[in-house]
C-alpha positions in Angstrom: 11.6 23.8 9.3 10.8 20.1 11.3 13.3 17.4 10.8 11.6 13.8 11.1 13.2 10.9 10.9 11.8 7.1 10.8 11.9 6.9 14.6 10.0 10.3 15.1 7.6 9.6 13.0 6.8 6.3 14.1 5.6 8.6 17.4 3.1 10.1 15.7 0.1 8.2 14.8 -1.5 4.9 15.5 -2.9 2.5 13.3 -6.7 3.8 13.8 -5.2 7.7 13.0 -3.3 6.5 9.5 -6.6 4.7 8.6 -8.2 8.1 9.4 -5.8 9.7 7.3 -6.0 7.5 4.5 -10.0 8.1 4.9 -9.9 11.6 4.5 -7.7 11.5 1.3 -10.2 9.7 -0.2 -12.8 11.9 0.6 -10.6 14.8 -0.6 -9.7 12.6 -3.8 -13.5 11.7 -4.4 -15.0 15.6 -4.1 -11.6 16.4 -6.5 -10.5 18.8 -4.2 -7.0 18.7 -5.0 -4.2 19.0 -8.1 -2.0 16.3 -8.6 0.1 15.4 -12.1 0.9 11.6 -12.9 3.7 10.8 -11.1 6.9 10.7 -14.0 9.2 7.6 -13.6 12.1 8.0 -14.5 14.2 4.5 -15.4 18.4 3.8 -15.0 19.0 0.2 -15.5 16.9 -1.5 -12.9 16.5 1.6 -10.5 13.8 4.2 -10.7 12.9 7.5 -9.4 9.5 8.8 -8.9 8.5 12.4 -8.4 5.3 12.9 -6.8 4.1 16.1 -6.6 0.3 16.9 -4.6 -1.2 20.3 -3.8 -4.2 20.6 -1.3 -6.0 23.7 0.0 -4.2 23.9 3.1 -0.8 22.7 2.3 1.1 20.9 -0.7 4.1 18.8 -1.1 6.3 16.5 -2.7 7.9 13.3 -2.4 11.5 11.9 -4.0 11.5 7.9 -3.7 14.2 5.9 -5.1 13.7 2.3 -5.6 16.5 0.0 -6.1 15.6 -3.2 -6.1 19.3 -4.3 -5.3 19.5 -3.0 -2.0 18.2 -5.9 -0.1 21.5 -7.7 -1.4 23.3 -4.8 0.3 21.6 -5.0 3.4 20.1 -1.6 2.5 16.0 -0.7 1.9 14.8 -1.0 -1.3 12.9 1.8 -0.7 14.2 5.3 0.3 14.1 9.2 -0.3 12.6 12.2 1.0 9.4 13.8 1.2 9.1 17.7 1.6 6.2 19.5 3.2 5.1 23.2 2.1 3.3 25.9 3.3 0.1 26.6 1.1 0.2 30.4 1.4 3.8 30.7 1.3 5.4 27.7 -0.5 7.9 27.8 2.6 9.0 24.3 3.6 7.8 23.3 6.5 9.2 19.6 7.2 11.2 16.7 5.7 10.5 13.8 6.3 12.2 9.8 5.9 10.0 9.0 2.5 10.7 5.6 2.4 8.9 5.3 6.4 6.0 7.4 4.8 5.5 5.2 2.1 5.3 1.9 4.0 3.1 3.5 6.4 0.2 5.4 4.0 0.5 2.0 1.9 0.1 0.2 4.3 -2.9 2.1 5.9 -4.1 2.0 2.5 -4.3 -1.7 2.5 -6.2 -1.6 5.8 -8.7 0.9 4.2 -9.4 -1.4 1.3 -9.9 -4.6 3.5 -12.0 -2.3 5.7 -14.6 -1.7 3.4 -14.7 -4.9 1.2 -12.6 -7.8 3.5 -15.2 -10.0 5.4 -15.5 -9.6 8.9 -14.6 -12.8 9.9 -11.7 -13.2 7.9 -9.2 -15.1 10.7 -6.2 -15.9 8.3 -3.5 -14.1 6.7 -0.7 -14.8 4.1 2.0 -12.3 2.9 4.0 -13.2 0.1 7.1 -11.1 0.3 8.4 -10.5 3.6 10.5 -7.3 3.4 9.3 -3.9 6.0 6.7 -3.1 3.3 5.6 -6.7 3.9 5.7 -6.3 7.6 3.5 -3.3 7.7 1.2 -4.5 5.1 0.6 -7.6 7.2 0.3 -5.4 10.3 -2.5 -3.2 9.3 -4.2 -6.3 7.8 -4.3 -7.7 11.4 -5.5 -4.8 12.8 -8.7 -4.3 10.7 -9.7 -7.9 10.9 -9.2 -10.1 13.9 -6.5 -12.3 12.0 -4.9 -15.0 14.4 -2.8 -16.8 11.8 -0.3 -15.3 8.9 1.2 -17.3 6.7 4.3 -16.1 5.3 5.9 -16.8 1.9 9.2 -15.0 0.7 12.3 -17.9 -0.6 14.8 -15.2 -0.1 13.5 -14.4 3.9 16.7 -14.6 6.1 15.3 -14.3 9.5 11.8 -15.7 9.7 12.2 -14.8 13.2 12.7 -11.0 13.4 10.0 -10.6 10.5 7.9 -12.2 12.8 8.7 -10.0 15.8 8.7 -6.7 13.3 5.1 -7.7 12.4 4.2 -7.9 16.5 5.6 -5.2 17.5 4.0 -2.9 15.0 0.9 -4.3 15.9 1.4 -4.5 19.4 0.3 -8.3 20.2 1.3 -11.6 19.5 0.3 -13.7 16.5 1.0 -17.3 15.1 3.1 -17.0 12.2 3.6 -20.2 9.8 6.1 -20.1 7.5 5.8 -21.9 3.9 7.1 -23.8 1.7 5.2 -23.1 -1.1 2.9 -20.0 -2.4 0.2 -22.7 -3.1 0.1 -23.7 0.8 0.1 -20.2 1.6 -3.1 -19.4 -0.9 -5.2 -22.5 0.3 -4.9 -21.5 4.2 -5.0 -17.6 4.3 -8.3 -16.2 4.1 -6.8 -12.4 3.1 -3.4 -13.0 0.7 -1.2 -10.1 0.4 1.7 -9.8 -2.1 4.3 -7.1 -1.5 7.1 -8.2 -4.1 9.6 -6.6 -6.6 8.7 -9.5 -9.2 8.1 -8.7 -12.9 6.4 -12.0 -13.8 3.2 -13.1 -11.5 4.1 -14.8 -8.4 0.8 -17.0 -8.2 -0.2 -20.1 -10.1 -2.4 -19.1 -12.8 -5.2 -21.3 -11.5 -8.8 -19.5 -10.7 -9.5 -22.4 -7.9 -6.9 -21.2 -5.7 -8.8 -18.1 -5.8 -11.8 -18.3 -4.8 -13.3 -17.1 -2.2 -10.1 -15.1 -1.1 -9.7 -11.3 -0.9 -6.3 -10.5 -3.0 -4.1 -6.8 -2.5 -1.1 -6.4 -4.6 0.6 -3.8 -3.9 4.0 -4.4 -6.2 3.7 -3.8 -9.5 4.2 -0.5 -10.4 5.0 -0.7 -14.3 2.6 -1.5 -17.4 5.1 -4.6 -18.5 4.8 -5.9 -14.3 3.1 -7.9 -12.9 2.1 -9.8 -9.5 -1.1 -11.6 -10.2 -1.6 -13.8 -13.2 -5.0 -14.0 -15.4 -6.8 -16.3 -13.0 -6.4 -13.6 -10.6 -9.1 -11.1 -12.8 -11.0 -13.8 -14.0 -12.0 -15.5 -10.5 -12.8 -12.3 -8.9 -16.5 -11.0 -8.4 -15.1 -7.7 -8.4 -11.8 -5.2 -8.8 -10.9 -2.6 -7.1 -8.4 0.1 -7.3 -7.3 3.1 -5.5 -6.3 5.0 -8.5 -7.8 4.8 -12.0 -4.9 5.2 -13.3 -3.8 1.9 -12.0 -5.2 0.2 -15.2 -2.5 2.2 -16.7 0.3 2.3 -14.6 0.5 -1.6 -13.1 0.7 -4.4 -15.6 -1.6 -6.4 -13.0 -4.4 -4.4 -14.8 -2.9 -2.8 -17.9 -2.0 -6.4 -19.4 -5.4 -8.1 -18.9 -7.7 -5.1 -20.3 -4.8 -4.7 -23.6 -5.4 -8.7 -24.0 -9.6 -8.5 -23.6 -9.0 -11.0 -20.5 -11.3 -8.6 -18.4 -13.4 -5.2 -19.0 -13.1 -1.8 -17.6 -16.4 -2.4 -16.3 -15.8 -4.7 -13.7 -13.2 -2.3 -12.1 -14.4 -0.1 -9.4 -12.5 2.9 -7.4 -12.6 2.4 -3.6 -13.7 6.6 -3.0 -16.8 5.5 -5.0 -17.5 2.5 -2.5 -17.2 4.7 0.4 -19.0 8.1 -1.1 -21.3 7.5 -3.9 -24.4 7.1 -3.0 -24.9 4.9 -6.5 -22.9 2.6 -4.7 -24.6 2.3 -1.1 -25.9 -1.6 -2.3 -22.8 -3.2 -3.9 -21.8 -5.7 -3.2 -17.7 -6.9 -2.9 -18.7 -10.6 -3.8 -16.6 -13.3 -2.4 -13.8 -13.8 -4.6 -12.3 -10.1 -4.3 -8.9 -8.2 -6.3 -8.1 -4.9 -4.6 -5.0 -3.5 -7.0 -3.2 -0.3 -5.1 -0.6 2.1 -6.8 -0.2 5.2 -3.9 -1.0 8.5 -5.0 1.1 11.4 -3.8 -2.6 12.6 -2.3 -1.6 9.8 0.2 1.5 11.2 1.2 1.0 14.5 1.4 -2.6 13.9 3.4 -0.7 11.4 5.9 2.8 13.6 5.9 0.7 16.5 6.9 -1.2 14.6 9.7 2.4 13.1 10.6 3.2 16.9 10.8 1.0 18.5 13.1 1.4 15.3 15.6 4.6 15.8 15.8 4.3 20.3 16.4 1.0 19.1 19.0 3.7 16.4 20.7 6.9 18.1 20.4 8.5 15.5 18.1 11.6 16.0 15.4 14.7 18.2 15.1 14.3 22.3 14.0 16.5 23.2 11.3 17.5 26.5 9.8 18.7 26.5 5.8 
């Protein structure tokens, strides 16, 4: 059994191979070539556990992730656990691996994949709101599939603006000019991409549709029906919605809230596997004003955790261990 920590598997991949990655699970997710249960979530105070179980033809698996939303106070991730790799044939494990790493790297990837295909090319400008690692690595990948020269950076609780900045750089490996707000409305009106990787239950945005317009939104937080990032001029200003799970209109009150109200209807959400395999789909059109909602699947993982996997046995990477 392979042992990877953060640091190995940071080794592994670049940005274009997770992109790959994340490609390939949605082909697999779009021909349904897999099983996978809704994640259960399991609540104790403020913490939560998710178990998220995926099998695929060739090898199946199952990630732990804790998130404690009080850590950062503690100078600890929010975000940690484990994920476990299996043999398909066997059910043998065949790696463990940091799941908190995994998780910031497949969302992340994710992100790039959505901006990818419906992001315009020459979007130049950036703005994170929420400047923790998953905020680092969501602005990362955002630079990396666009030619983004600016990021400007929201998050009132940000200690060091300076190492966030250098985190961001090094995982991207160049330099970038990084602008740090006072405001979330200074941050909306300059940043042609705006990203929001928060823990917030209440949206973080001013509910006004002008401040909108014409950007491409990803929220990425809000994992709960009674959560939210985004408010209601979010869904109303954009052209389109887009999601990398249906079951996000369940699962994230960014979605759930607005369809239970009548604020927006089912038919103006659309799943990102369609935009990239359908054929029905080969002339739509993102629009300009775009909402790109992601909630992780454990597809995700154990597509990117596999990958991660055979990197690491091609490139002699991690620690052998014996149970």
């Amino acid at each position: 059994m392979l042992f990877l920590n953060r640091e190995d598997m940071s080794r592994c991949m670049n940005f274009d191979e997770c992109i790959s990655a994340m490609e390939k699970a949605y082909r697999i997710f779009y021909d349904n070539n897999f099983v996978m249960p809704h994640r259960p979530c399991i609540e104790n105070g403020k913490n939560t556990l998710l178990y998220m179980p995926c099998f695929l033809q060739d090898s199946f698996g199952t990630k732990f992730l804790t998130l404690f939303p009080d850590n950062p106070k503690k100078n600890k991730p929010m975000i940690g656990g484990m994920m476990v790799l299996n043999d398909a044939d066997s059910g043998q494990t065949k790696a463990i691996m940091h799941a908190g790493f995994l998780t910031a790297l497949r969302t992340a990837a994710n992100t790039g994949v959505m901006l990818k295909y419906l992001a315009p090319d020459a979007a130049e400008t950036c703005g994170i709101v929420g400047a923790g690692t998953q905020g680092a690595f969501q602005t990362a990948f955002a630079c990396h599939v666009r030619k983004i020269k600016t990021v400007y950076v929201y998050d009132p609780y940000l200690a060091d603006a300076e190492e966030f900045a250098l985190r961001v750089e090094t995982l991207l490996g160049r330099k970038l000019e990084f602008i740090f707000c006072d405001s979330v409305e200074q941050l909306m009106e300059n940043s042609d991409i705006i990203l929001t990787a928060t823990t917030s239950n209440s949206p973080v945005y001013p509910d006004k549709e002008e401040l909108f317009k014409g950007k491409t939104v990803v929220a990425i937080g809000s994992y709960k029906p009674d959560c939210r990032e985004c408010p209601d001029a979010l869904v109303k200003a954009a052209d389109g919605i887009y999601v990398d799970l249906d079951f996000a209109k369940e699962e994230s009150g960014d979605l759930y809230i607005p369809l239970k109200e009548g604020i927006i209807e089912e038919n103006k959400i659309h799943q990102l596997s369609d935009i990239m395999y359908n054929p029905e789909y080969s002339q739509h059109k993102a629009g300009s004003t775009v909402f790109i909602k992601t909630v992780g699947m454990a597809l995700f993982d154990v597509v990117c955790g596999t990958e991660i996997y055979n990197a690491a046995r091609e490139k002699g990477i991690g620690t052998e261990l014996e149970f």
